[in-house]
C-alpha positions in Angstrom: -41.8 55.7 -111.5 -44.8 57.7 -110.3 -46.8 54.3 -109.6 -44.1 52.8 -107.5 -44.0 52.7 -103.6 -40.8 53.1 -101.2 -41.0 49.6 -100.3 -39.3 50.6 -97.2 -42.2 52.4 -95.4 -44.4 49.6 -96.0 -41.7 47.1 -94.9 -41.1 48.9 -91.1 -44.9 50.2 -91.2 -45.7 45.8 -91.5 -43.1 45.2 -89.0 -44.4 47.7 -86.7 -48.1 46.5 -86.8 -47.0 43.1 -86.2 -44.7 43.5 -82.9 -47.5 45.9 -81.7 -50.4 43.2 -82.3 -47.7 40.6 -80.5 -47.4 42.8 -77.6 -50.8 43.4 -77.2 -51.8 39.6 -77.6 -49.1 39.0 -75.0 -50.8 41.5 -72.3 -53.6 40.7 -72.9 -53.1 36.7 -72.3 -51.2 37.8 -69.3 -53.7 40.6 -67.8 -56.3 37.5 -68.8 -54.3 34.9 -66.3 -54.6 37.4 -63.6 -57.9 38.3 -64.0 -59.0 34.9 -64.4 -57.6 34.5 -60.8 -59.1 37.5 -59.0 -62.8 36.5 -60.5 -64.1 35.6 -57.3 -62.6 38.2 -54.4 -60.8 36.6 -51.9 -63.0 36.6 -48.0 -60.4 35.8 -46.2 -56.2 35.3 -45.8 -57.2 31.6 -46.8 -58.7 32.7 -49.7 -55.6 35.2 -50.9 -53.0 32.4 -50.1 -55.0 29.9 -52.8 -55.6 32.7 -55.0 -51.3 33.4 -54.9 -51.0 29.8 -55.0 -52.7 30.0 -58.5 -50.6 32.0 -59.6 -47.7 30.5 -59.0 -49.2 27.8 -60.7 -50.5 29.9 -63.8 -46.5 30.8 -63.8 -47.6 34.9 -63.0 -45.2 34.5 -59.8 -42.0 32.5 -58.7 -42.1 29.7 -55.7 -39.8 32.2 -54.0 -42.0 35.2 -54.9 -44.8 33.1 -53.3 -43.0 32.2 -50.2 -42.3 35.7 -49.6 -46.5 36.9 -50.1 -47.3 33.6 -47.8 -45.1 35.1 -45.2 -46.3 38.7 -45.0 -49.9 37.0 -44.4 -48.5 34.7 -41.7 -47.6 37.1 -39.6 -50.0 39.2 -38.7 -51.4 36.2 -36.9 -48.5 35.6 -35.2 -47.3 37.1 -31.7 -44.0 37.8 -30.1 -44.0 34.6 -27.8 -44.1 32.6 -31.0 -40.7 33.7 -32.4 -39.1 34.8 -28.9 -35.4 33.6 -28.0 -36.6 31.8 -24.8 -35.7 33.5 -21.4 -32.9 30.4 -20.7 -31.3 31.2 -23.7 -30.6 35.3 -23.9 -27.1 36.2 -24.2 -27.3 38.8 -21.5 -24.4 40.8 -19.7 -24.1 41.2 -16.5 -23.5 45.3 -15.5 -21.2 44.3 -13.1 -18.7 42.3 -15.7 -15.4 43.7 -16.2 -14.5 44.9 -19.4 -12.3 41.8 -20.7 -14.9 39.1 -19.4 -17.6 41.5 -21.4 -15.6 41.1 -25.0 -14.5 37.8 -24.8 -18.8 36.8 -24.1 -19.2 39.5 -26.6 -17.0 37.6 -29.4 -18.0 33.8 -28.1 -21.6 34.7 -28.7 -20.8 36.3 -32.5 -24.4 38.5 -31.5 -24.2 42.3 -32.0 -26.6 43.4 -29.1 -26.9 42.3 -25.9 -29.7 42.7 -22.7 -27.8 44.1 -19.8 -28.6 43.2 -17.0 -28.7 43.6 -13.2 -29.6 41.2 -10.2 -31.1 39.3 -12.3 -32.7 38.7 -15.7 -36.2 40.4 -15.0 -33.8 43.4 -14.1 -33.4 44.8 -17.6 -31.0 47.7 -17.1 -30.7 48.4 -21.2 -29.1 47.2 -24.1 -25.5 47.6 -25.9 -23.9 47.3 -28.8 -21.1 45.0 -29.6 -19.5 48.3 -31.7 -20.1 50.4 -29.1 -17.7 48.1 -27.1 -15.6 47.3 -30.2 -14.4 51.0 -30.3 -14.3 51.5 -26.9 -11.7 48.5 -26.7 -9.7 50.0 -29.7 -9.6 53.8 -27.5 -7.9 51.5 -24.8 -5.2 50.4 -27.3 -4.5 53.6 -28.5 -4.1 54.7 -24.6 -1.8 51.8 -24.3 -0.2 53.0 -26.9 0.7 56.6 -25.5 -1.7 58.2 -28.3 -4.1 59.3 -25.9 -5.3 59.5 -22.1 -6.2 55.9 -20.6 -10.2 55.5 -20.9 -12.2 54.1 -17.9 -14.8 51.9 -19.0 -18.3 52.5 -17.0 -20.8 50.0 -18.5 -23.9 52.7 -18.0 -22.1 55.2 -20.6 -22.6 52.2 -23.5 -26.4 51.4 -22.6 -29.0 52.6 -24.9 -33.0 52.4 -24.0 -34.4 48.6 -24.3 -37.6 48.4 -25.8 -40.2 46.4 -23.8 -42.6 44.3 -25.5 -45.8 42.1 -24.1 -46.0 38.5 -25.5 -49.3 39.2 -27.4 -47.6 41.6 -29.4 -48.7 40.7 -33.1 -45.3 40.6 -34.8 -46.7 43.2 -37.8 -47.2 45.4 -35.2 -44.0 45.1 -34.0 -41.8 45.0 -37.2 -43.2 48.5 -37.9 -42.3 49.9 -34.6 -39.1 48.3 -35.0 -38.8 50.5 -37.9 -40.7 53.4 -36.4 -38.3 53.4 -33.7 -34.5 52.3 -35.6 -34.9 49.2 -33.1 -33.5 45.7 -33.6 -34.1 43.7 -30.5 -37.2 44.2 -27.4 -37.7 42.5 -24.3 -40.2 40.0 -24.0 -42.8 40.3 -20.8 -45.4 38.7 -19.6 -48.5 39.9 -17.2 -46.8 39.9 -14.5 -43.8 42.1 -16.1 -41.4 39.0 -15.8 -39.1 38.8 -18.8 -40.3 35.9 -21.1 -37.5 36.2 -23.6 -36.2 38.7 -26.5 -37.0 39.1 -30.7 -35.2 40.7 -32.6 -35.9 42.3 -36.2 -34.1 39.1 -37.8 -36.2 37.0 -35.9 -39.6 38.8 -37.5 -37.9 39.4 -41.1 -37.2 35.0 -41.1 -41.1 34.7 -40.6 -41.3 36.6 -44.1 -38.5 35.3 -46.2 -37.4 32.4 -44.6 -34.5 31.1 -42.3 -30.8 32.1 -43.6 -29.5 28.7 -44.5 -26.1 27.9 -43.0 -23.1 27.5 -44.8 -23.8 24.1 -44.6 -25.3 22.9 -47.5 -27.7 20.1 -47.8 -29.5 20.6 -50.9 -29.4 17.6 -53.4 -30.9 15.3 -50.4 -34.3 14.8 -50.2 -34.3 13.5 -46.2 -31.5 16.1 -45.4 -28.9 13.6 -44.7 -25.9 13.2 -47.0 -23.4 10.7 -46.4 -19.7 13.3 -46.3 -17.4 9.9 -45.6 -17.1 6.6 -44.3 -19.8 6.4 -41.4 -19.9 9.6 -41.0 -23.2 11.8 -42.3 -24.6 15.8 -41.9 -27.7 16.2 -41.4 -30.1 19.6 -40.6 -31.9 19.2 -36.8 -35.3 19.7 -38.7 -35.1 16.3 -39.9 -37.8 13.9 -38.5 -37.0 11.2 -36.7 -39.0 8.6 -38.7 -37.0 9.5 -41.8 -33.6 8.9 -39.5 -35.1 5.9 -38.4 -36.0 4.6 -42.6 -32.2 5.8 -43.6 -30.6 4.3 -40.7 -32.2 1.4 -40.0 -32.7 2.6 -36.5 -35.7 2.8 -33.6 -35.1 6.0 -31.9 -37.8 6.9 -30.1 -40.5 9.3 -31.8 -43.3 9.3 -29.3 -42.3 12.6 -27.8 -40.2 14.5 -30.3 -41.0 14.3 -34.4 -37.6 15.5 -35.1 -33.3 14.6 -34.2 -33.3 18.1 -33.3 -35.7 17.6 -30.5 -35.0 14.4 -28.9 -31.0 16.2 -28.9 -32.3 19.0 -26.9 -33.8 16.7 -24.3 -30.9 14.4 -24.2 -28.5 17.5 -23.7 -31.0 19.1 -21.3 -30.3 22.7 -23.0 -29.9 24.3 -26.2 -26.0 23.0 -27.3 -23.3 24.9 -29.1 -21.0 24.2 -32.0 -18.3 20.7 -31.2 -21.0 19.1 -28.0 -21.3 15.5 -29.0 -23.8 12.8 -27.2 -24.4 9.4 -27.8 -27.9 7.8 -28.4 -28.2 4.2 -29.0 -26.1 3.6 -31.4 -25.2 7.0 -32.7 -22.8 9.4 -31.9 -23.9 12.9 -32.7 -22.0 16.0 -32.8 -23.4 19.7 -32.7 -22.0 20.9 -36.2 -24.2 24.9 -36.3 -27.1 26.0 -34.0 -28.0 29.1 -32.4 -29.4 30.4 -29.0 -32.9 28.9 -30.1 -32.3 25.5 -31.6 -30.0 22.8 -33.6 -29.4 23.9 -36.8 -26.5 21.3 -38.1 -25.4 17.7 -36.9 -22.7 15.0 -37.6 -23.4 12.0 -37.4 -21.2 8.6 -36.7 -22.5 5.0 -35.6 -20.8 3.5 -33.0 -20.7 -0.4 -31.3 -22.4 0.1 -28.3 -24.0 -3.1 -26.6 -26.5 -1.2 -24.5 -28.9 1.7 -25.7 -27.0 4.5 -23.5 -26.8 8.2 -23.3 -23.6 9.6 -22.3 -22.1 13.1 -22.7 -18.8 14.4 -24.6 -17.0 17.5 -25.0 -17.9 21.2 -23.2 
């Protein structure tokens, strides 16, 4: 008895040796892949991307992971006029609205601030909030109500400070300050103090992770369009006009717009909204999702027409 071992302890003490030794040759491969790609240092953002790039490769990082770090980079080289919602677009309200005209813009918009302004749109008078209204409208039905005195709405008790911006601002700068400063939206100048446009914090975060898609979804198609009937298709505004042109059998013109997204916002001569339709050629096309900036979502029908025409439908 005296010459025999607790084969337990040498069982667990074996196990133990082994998992530690396949840890440590795990690490170690791994530590190995990164330092393998950090040999050289990187001299510039060009440098950092490929090095990130690698690794992605190597299988150290995930494509979204990637995206993300790419993004970061991008934008410290990019400036407020980039990004800005143009000047012809801003939702704005006017501080001379009544209250009724204010919600129902407020709700058609589906936005949650709003420039207010005065004469006109280089007279920025502040900004409100669609909650600020929101509970303001719900004090009124309350007074309607008999549960408390009738409020009188006066637009300058709902305005909050609105942060002015030049266009050169470099958007890093600028999604700290929005930070800094519990800010979500600033008002885009230029020299001369006319207002360009606006940015808002979403606007600087889709730089960095990427635009929310709609709830339209077109994944599965590699040219974004995808046949929902007979003759009738969705397809995203991004899509190029070449590839409409292979799927469709079609010559619209590509000489001054690359994508259908474009050559819609010249036909329409401004940025549409959700159910305007035009017809192009032989094509009707009908504004599924877009925002204050640019077509998002279209539908899209052929139609018999004998001459290449452009005629406008709907609002």
């Amino acid at each position: 008895m005296s010459g025999d071992k607790p084969p337990s302890i040498n069982s667990n003490s074996e196990a133990s040796t082994v998992s530690k030794a396949s840890f440590k040759s795990m690490f170690s491969k791994w530590m190995g892949g990164f330092a393998h790609l950090f040999r050289e240092t990187p001299q510039d953002r060009q440098d950092l991307i490929s090095v990130l790039k690698s690794a992605e490769e190597n299988s150290l990082i995930n494509p979204e992971l990637l995206a993300m770090m790419e993004g970061v980079i991008h934008i410290s080289e990019l400036q407020a006029r980039d990004i800005m919602i143009a000047r012809p677009q801003m939702v704005v309200v006017n501080d001379e609205m009544g209250f009724d005209e204010m919600i129902n813009n407020i709700v058609e918009s589906g936005h949650s601030r709003f420039p207010v302004v005065g004469d006109n749109r280089d007279d920025i008078e502040g900004i409100i909030l669609a909650k600020d209204l929101l509970q303001f409208s719900a004090e009124i039905s309350n007074a309607q109500k008999g549960k408390s005195k009738p409020a009188k709405f006066a637009i300058k008790d709902f305005l909050r400070p609105a942060a002015i911006i030049p266009e050169s601002k470099r958007l890093d700068t600028l999604l700290k300050e929005f930070r800094t400063n519990h800010n979500h939206m600033a008002i885009v100048v230029d020299e001369y103090g006319c207002v360009g446009g606006l940015v808002t914090i979403e606007d600087v975060l889709e730089q960095i992770v990427g635009e929310i898609e709609d709830e339209y979804d077109l994944e599965g198609d590699e040219d974004g369009i995808q046949k929902v009937a007979e003759n009738e298709y969705i397809l995203k505004g991004i899509t190029e006009i070449e590839e409409f042109n292979d799927y469709f059998s079609s010559q619209l013109n590509d000489e001054e717009y690359e994508t259908i997204g474009g050559i819609l916002l010249q036909a329409f001569g401004h940025v549409p909204v959700k159910d305007e339709g035009i017809e192009i050629d032989n094509f009707k096309f009908e504004i599924v999702a877009a925002d204050t900036r640019k077509i998002k979502i279209i539908r899209v029908a052929r139609i018999n027409v004998a001459n290449k025409i452009i005629r406008k439908t709907g609002t």
